[in-house]
C-alpha positions in Angstrom: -15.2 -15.8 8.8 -13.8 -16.1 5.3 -11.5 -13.0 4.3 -12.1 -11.6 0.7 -9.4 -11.4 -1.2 -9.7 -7.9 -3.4 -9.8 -9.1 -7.0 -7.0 -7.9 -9.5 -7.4 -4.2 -10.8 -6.5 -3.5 -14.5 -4.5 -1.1 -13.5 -2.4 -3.3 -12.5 -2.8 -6.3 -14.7 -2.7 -4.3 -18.0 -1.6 -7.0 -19.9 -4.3 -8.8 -18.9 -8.1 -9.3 -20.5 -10.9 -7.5 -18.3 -14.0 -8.4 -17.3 -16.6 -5.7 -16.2 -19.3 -7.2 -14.0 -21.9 -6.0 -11.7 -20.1 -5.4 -8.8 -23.4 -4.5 -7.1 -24.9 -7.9 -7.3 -24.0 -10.3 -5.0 -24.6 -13.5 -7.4 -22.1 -11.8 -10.0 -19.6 -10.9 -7.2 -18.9 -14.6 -6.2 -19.3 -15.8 -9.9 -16.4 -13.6 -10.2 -14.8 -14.2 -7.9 -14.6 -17.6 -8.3 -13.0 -16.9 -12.2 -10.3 -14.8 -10.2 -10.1 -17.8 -8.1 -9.1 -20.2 -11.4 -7.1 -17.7 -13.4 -3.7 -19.2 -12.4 -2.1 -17.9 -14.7 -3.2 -14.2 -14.1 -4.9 -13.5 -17.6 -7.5 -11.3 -16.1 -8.6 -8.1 -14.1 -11.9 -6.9 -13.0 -14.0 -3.8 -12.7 -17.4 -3.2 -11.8 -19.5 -1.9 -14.3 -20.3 0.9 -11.4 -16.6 1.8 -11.4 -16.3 5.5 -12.8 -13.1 4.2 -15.0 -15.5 2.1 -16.9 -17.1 4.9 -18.8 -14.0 6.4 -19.4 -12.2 3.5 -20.9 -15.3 1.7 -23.0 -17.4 5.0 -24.1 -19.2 2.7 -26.3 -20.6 0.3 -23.7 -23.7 2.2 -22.1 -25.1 1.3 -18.8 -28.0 -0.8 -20.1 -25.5 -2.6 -22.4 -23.6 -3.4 -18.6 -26.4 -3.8 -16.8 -27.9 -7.0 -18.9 -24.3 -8.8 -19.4 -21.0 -9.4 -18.2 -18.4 -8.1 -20.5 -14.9 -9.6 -21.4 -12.7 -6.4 -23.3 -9.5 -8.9 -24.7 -6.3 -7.6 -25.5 -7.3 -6.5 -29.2 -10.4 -4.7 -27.3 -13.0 -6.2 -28.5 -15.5 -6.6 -26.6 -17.4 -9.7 -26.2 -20.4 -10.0 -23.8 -22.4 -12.6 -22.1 -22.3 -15.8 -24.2 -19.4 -14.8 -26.3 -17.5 -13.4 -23.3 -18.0 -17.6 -21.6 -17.0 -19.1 -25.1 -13.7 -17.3 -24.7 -13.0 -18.1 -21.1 -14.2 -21.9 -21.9 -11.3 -21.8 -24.0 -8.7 -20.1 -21.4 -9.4 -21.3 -18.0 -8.5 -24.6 -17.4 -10.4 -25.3 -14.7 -13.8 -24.1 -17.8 -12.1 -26.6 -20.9 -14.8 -29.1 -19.8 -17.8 -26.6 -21.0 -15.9 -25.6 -24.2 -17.0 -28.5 -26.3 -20.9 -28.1 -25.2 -20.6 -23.9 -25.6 -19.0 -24.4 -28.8 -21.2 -27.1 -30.4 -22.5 -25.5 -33.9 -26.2 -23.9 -33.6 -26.0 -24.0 -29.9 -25.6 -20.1 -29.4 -29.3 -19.4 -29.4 -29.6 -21.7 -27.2 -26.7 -20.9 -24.3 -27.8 -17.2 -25.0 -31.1 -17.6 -24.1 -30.0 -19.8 -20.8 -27.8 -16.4 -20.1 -30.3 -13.9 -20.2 -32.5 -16.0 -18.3 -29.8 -15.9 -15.2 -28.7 -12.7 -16.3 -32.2 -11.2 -15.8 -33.0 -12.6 -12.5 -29.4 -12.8 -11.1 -30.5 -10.2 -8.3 -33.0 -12.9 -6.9 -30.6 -15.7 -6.8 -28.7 -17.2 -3.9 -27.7 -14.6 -1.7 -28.3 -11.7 -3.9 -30.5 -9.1 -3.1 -32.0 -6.5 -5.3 -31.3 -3.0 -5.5 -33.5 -0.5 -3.5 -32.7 2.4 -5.4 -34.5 1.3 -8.8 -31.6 1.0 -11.1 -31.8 -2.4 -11.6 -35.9 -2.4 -12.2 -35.1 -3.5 -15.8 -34.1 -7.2 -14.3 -37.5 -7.4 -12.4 -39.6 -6.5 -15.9 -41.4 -9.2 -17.5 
């Protein structure tokens, strides 16, 4: 059985940029950790967008605004979500530089954001995930 390592806190990276993910979805779990997993260099923490700190720290990003995309807060805080938030790692993970030409070709946005909702949307269906039985995440299942 594989042990989980616990991915690093922004308390104590606070340095470091922070991604807030669904920590209640399985797919997003092991996407992040797998980001943890190439950040050599330890340039980011993580929080789940359940975690109560998140509403605390980032007033201005509601629930909904969690619930439909990852979101990367960078040392300046701004806040860059979905898309963006995958253009900026493209460009600071080693291990992403290959993507960083094709997320960064000109016009292509409406295109890579489309791609991300799509996964986005039905992430709780996907691999191992499994959907929440408590109806907060109805809004992925709506058409």
């Amino acid at each position: 059985m594989k042990r989980e390592i616990a991915l690093p806190d922004p308390d104590d990276r606070t340095d470091a940029d922070v991604v807030v993910y669904d920590g209640q979805c399985r797919f997003c779990t092991a996407q992040v950790r797998r980001l943890a997993n190439w950040d050599r260099s330890g340039r980011l923490a993580f929080i789940s967008l359940h975690d109560a700190r998140v509403a605390v720290r980032y007033p201005d990003l509601t629930p909904e605004m969690l619930m439909q995309r990852l979101y990367l807060i960078d040392q300046h805080e701004r806040r860059l979500g979905g898309v963006a938030a995958l253009r900026y790692l493209s460009l600071k993970i080693p291990t992403l530089w290959p993507l960083a030409p094709f997320l960064h070709i000109p016009w292509s946005l409406p295109f890579w954001q489309w791609g991300y909702h799509l996964v986005a949307r039905h992430r709780y269906l996907m691999g191992h995930a499994k959907p929440c039985d408590d109806g907060t995440c109805d809004a992925h299942f709506k058409g």
